[in-house]
C-alpha positions as CSV (number, residue, x, y, z in Angstrom):
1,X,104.4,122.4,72.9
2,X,104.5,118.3,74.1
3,X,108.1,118.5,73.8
4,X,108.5,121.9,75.8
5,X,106.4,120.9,78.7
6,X,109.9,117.9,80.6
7,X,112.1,120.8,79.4
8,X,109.5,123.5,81.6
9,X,108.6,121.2,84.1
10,X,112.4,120.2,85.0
11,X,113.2,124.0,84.9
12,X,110.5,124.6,87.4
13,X,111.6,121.8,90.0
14,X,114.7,122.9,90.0
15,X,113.8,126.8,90.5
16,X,110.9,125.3,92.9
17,X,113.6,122.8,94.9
18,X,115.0,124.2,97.8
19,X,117.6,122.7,100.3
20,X,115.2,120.1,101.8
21,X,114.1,118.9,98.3
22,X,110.4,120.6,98.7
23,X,108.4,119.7,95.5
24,X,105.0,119.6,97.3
25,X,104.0,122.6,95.2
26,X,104.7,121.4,91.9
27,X,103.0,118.1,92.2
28,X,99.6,117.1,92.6
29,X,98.1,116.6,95.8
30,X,97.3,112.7,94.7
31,X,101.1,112.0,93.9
32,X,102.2,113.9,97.7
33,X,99.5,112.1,99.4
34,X,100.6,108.3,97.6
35,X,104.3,109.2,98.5
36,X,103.5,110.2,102.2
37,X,101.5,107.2,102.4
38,X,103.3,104.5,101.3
39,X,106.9,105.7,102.0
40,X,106.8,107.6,105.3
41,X,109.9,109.8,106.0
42,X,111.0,110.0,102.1
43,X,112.0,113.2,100.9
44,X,111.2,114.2,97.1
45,X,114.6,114.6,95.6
46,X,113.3,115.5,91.8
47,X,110.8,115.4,89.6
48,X,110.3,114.8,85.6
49,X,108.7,112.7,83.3
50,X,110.5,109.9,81.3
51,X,110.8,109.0,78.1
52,X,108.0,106.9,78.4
53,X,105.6,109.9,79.5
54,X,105.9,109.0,82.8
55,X,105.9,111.5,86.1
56,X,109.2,110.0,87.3
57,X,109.7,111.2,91.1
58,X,113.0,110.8,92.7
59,X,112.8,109.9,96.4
60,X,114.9,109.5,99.2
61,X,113.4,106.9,101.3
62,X,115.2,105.1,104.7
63,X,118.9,106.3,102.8
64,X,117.9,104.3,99.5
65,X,116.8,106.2,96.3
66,X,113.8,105.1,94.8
67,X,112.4,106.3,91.8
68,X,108.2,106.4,91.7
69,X,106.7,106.6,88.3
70,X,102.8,107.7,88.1
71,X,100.8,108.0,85.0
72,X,99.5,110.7,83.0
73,X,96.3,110.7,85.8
74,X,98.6,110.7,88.5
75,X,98.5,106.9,89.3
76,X,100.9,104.6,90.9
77,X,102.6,102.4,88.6
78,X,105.6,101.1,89.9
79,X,108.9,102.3,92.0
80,X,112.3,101.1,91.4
81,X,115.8,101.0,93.1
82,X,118.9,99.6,93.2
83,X,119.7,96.7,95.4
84,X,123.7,95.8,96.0
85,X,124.3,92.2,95.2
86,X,125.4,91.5,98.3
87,X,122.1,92.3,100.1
88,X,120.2,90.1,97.8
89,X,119.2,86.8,99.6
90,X,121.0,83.7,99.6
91,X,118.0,82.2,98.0
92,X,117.8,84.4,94.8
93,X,121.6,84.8,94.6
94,X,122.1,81.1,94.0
95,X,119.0,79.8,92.4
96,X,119.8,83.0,89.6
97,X,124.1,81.2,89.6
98,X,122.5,77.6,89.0
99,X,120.3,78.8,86.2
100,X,122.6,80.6,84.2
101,X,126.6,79.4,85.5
102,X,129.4,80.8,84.7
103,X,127.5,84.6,85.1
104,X,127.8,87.3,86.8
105,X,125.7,89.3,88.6
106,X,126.0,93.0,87.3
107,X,123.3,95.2,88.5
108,X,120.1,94.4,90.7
109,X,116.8,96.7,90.6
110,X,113.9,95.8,93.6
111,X,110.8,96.4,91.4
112,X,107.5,96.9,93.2
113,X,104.3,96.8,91.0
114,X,100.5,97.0,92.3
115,X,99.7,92.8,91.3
116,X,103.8,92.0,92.3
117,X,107.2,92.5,93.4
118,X,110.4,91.6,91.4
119,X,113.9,91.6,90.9
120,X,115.3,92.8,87.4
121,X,118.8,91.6,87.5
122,X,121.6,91.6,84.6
123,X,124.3,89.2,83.8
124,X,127.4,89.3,82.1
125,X,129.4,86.3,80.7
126,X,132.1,87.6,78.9
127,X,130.7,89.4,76.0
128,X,126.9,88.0,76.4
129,X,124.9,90.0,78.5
130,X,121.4,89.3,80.0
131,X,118.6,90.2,82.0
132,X,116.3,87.9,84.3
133,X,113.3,88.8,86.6
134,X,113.0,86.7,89.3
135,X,110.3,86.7,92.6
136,X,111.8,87.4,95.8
137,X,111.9,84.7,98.3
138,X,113.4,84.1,102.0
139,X,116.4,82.2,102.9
């Protein structure tokens, strides 16, 4: 029955979806309340949990996707998006290059967490791959 319930619950938000992305009535008032709260203006694009167990919900919020994971109580536990290299700051772009030279920067996530915010961002040299977290900071 565990494994039915993603399989129901996607079914549902995509019966329940309609043009403007309305998912109020599937989720709980606590997860429509955070998301109105802390990203004013987003739409709810789609909702499901993760491998993880996680409520993953899919927003659309200022033009960026963002993706809000809440726990099995309905709590906030991070969101995630993705960030172009290019709009990374100066600061992190070049103190990530003097750490590791020779890399490139493949793929940037913003991370927000309650106790911090992060970047998760992978590198490729050649063959070798790897992933860094770093703090944000101003140029």
């Amino acid at each position: 029955m565990r494994l039915l319930l993603p399989v129901f619950i996607t079914l549902l938000s995509l019966i329940a979806c309609d043009n403007k992305g309305n998912f109020d009535t599937l989720l709980s008032s606590d997860i429509v309340d955070f998301i109105q709260k802390e990203y004013k203006g987003s739409t709810i694009c789609k909702a499901e949990y993760d491998e993880n167990g996680l409520y993953e919900v899919e927003i659309n919020h200022n033009r960026i996707l963002k993706e809000v994971y809440f726990d099995t109580d309905d709590n906030w536990v991070y969101t995630t998006w993705d960030v172009r290299v290019s709009d990374l700051s100066v600061a992190v772009r070049e103190a990530v290059l003097e750490k590791y030279p020779g890399c490139r920067i493949d793929d940037v996530d913003a991370v927000e967490r309650i106790d911090k915010s992060y970047y998760k961002i992978e590198l490729d040299k050649g063959e070798l791959e790897k992933t860094v977290y770093i703090t944000p900071v101003e140029d």
